[in-house]
C-alpha positions as CSV (number, residue, x, y, z in Angstrom):
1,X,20.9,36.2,7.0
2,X,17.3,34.4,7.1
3,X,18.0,30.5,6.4
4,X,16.5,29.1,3.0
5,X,12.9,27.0,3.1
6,X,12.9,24.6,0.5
7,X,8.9,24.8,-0.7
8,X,7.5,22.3,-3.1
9,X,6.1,23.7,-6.7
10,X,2.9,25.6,-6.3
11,X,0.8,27.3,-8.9
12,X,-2.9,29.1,-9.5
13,X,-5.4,28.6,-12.2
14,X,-7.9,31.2,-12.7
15,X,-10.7,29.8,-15.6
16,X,-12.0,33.3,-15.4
17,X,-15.5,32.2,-14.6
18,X,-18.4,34.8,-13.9
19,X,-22.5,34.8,-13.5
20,X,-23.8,37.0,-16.2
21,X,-25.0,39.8,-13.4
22,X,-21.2,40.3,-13.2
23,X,-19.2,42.3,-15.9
24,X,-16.6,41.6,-17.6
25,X,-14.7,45.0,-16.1
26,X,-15.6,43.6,-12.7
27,X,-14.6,39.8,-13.5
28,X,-11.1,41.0,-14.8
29,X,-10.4,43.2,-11.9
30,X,-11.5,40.3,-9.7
31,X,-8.5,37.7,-11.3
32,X,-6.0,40.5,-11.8
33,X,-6.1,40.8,-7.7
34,X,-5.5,37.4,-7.3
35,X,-2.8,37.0,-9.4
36,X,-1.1,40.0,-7.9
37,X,-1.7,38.7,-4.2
38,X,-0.4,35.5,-5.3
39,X,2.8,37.3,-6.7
40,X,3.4,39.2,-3.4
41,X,2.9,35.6,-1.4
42,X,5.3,33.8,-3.3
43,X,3.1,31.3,-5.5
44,X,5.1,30.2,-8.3
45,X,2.8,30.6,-11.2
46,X,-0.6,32.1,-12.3
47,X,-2.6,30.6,-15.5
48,X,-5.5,32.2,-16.9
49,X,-7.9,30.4,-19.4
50,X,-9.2,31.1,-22.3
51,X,-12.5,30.8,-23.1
52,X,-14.7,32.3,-26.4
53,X,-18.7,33.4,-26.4
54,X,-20.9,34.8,-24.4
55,X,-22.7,31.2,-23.4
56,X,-26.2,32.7,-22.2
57,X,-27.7,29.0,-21.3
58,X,-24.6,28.6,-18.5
59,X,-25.0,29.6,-15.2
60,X,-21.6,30.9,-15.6
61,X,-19.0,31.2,-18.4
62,X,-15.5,32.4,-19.5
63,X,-14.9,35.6,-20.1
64,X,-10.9,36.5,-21.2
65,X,-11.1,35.3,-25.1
66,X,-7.2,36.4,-25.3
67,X,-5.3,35.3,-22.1
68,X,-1.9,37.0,-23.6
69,X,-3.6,40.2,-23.6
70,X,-4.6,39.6,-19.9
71,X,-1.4,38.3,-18.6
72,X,1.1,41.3,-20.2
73,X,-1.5,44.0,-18.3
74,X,-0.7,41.6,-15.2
75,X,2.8,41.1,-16.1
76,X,3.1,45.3,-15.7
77,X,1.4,44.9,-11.9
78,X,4.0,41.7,-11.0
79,X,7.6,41.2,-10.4
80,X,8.4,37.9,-9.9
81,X,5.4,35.3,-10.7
82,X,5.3,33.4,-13.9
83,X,2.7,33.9,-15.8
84,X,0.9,31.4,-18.2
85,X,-2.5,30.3,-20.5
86,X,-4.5,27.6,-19.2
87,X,-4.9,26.8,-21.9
88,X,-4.1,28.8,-25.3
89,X,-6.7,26.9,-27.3
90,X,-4.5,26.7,-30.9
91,X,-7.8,26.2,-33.0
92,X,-8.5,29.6,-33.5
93,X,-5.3,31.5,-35.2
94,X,-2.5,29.7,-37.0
95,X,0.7,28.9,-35.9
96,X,2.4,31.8,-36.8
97,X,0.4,34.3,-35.2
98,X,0.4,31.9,-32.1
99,X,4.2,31.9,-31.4
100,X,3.9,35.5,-32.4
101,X,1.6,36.0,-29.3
102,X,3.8,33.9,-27.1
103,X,7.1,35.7,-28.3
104,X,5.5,39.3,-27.4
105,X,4.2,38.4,-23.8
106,X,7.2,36.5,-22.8
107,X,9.0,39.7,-23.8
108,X,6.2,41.9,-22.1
109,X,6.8,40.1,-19.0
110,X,10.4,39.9,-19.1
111,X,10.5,36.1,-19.6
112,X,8.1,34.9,-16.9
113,X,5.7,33.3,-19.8
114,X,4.7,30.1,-19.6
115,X,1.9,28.6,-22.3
116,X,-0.3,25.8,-21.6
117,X,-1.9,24.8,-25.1
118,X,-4.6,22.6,-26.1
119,X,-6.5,22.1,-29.5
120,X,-10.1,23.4,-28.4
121,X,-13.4,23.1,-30.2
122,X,-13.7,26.1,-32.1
123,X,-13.9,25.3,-35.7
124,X,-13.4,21.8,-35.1
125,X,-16.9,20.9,-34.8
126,X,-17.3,18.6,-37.9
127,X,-14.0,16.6,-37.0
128,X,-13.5,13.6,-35.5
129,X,-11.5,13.0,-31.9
130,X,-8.4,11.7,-34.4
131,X,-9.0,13.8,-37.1
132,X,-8.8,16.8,-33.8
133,X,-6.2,15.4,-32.4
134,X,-4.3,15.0,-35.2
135,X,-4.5,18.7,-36.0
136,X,-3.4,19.5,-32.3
137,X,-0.1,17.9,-33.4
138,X,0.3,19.5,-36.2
139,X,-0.2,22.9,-35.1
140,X,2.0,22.3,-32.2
141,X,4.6,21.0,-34.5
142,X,4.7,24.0,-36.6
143,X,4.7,25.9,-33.6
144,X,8.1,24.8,-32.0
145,X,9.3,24.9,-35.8
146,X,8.5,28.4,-35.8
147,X,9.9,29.4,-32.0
148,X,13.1,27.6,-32.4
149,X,13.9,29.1,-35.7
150,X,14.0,26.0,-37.9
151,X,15.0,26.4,-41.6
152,X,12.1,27.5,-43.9
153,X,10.2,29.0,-40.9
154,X,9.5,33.0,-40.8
155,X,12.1,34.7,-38.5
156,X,9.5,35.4,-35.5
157,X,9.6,38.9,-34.4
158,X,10.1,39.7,-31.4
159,X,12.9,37.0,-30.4
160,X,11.3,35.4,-26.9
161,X,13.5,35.6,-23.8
162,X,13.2,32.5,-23.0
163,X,13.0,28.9,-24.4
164,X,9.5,28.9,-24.7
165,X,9.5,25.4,-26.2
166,X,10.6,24.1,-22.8
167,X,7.6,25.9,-21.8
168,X,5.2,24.8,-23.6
169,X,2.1,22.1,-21.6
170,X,-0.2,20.6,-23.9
171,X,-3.3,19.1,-22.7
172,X,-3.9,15.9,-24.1
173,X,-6.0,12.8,-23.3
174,X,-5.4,10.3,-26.4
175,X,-2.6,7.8,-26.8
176,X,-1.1,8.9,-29.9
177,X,-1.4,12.7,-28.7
178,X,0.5,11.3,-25.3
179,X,2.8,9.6,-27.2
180,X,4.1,12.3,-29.3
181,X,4.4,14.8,-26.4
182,X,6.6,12.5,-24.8
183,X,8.5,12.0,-28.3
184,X,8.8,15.4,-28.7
185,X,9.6,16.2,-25.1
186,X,6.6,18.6,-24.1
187,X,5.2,18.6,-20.6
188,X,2.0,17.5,-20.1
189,X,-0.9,19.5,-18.1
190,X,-4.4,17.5,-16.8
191,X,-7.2,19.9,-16.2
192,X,-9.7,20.1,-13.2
193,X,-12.5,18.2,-14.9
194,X,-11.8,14.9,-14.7
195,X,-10.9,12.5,-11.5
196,X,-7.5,11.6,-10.2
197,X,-7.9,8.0,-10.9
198,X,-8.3,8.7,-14.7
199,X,-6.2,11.6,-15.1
200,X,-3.1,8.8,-13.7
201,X,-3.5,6.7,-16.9
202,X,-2.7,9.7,-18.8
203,X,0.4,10.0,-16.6
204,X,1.1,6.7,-16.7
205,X,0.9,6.4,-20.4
206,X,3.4,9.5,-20.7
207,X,5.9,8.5,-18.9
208,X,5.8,4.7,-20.1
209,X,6.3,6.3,-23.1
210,X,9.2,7.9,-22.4
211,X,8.0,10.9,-21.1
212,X,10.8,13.1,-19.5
213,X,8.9,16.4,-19.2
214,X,7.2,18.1,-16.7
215,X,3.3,16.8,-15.7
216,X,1.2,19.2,-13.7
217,X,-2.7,18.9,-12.7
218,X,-5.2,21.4,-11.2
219,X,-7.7,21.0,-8.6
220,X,-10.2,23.1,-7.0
221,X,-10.3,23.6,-3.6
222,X,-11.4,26.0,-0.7
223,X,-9.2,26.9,2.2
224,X,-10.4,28.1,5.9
225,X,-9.0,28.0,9.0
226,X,-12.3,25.6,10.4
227,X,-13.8,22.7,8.3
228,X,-17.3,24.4,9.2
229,X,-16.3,28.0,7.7
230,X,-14.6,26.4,5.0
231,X,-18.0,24.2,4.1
232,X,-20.1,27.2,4.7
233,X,-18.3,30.1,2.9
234,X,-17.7,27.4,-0.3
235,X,-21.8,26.1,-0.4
236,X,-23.0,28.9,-2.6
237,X,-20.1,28.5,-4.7
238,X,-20.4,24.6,-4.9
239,X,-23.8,24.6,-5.8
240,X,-23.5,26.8,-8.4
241,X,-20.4,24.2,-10.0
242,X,-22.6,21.3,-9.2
243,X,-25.5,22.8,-11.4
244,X,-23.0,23.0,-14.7
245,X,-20.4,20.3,-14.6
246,X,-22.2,17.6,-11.7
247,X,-23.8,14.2,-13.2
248,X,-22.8,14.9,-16.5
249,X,-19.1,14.8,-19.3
250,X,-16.6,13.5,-17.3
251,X,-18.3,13.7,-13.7
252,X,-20.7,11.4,-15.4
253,X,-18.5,8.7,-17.0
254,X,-16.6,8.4,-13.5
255,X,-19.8,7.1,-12.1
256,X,-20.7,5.1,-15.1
257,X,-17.1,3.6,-14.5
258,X,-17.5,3.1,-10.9
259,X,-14.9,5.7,-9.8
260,X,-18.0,7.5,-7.9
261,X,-20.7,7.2,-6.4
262,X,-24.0,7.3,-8.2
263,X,-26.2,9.0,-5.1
264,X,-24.9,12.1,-3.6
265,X,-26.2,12.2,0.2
266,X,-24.0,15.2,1.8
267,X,-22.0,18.0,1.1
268,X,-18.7,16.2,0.5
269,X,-20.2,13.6,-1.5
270,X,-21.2,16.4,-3.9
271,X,-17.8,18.2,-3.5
272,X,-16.4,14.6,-4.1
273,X,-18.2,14.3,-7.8
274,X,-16.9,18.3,-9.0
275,X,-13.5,17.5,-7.4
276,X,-14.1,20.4,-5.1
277,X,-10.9,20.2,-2.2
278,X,-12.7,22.0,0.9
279,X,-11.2,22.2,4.5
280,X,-8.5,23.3,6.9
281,X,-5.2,23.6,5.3
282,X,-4.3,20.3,7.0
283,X,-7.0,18.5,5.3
284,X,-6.8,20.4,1.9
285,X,-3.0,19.2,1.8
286,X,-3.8,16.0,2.6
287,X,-6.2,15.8,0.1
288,X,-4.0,16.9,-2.4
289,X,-1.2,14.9,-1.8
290,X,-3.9,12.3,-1.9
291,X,-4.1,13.6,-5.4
292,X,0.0,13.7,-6.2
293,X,-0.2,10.0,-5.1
294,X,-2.3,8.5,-7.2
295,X,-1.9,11.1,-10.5
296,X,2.0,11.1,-10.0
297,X,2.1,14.8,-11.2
298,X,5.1,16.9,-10.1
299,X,3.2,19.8,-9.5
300,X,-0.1,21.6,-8.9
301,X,-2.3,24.5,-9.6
302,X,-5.1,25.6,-7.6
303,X,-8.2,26.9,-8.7
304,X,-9.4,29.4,-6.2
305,X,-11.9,31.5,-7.6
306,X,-15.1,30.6,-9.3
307,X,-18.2,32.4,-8.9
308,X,-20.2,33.0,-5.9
309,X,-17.4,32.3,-3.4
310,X,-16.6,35.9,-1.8
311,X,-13.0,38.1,-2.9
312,X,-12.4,37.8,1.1
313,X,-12.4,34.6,1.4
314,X,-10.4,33.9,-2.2
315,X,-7.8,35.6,-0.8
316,X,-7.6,34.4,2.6
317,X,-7.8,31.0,1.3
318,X,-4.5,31.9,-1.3
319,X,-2.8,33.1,1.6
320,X,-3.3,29.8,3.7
321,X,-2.7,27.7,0.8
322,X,1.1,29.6,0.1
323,X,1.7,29.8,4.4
324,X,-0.1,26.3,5.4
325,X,-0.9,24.3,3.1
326,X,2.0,24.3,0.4
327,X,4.9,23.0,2.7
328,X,3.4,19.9,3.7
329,X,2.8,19.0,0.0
330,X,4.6,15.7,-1.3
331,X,5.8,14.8,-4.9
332,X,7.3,12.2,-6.4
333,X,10.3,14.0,-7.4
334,X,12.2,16.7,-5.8
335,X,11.6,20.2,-7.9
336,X,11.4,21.9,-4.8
337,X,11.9,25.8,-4.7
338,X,14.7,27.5,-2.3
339,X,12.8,31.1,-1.0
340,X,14.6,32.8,2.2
């Protein structure tokens, strides 16, 4: 009998990103493999986004409008990897046909579902950020009411598997949203666009407030075996990044603050401003327990695949990430997983 490796908590995130020359057959085949190589690795989770529009002034865009859709077809090509939105954006249906949704792919997948949630834009337009956030907290409110079966709620049909309210991970950036999740005992999920340094006040501020959940971040980040193949096969894909998110939203505000530099002069200066984690697995690692530091999640999803980096090399960089990269990660607790 093969001695147990304890592994530290690992997960992918897949935005579902594509150039408009790609269709949305081929973009969906191109996730679906990476979420099954992932499962036959051993990564621990896969989340797909959500994302509404054909946005024809992008260089890229979103293309899976209904994540749950996606994820119970991949659920039916998986055995063991838990599968979850990143995020279910709660704006466009209503509560009930949310948790509805949830109930039938945590069925569909035999209880490996997993929901990130956030309140999203759509509809929301002519809000304000506490008049949206308020609503966030209300929909996830009636949410949980509804999946735990609270008095005056509709009996959901199906009955989840699981306790999906212990899986729920709401995105959240405001105080009074932060403070209620950690009230109410949801985890709490920080995306890929903003820095590590501002993404650990929103930790912070969690579990000051008495935060006892789960907090996860993502990054995106590039692994190959040299830091000159990793640079290389990543440059088409990084420019292509740098052209939508680079100098402006949050990328913008971080130099405004300080947090970066204001002149990009190399490759890993502009990798640096789109949060981009290229190199060998050693360095990758580093960098992201860099990350775990100063964040003080408790786990991490990678973003592997955006557009223009090749299916070969997405792959191969999964592969090194699970076999090199993911035992030398640190956190600050110990929710470390036994495999044999």
């Amino acid at each position: 009998m093969s001695a147990k490796i304890t592994l530290p908590p690992l997960g992918l995130m897949d935005q579902g990103w594509a150039e408009p020359g790609m269709t949305d057959a081929e973009s969906y085949a191109a996730s679906l493999e990476t979420i099954k190589l992932a499962d036959r690795v051993g990564i621990d989770t896969a989340w797909i986004g959500e994302h509404h529009y054909v946005q024809t002034e992008n260089p890229f865009y979103g293309r899976i409008p209904a994540s749950e859709m996606f994820l119970a077809h991949a659920a039916a090509q998986t055995s063991r990897i838990m599968l979850g939105t990143g995020v279910k954006v709660l704006s466009t249906t209503t509560a009930l046909r949310a948790a509805e949704e949830m109930a039938v792919l945590d069925v569909l997948s035999g209880g490996r579902a997993e929901f990130g949630v956030g309140l999203g834009s759509a509809g929301n337009s002519h809000l304000t950020g506490e008049e949206k956030a308020a609503t966030f907290r209300r929909l996830l409110d009636n949410i949980i009411a509804i999946l735990k079966g609270d008095e005056g709620q509709p009996r959901l049909s199906p009955m989840p598997l699981s306790d999906l309210p212990s899986r729920l991970w709401a995105a959240a950036r405001d105080k009074p949203t932060l403070d209620y999740l950690a009230n109410r005992g949801i985890n709490l999920v920080v995306g890929q666009a903003e820095i590590g340094a501002v993404q650990a006040n929103y930790v912070r501020h969690y579990r000051q407030s008495g935060g006892k959940g789960g907090t996860r971040g993502v990054r995106l980040l590039f692994v190959a075996p040299t830091r000159e193949e990793a640079l290389a096969n990543s440059a088409a894909a990084a420019d292509l990044y740098f052209s939508l998110m680079g100098n402006k939203g949050y990328h913008a505000e971080a130099v405004a603050r300080g947090l970066l530099p204001a002149e990009i002069s190399s490759r890993d200066d502009m990798n640096r401003h789109i949060s981009f984690i290229v190199g060998t697995p050693s360095e990758v690692a580093n960098e992201l327990n860099d990350y775990i530091r100063v964040t003080g999640v408790d786990r991490v999803d990678a973003m592997v695949q955006i557009p223009r980096l090749l299916p070969h090399h997405v792959h191969r960089s999964v592969e090194l990430l699970q076999r090199e990269v993911r035992p030398l990660l640190h956190y600050p607790t110990t929710l470390h997983k036994a495999v044999a």
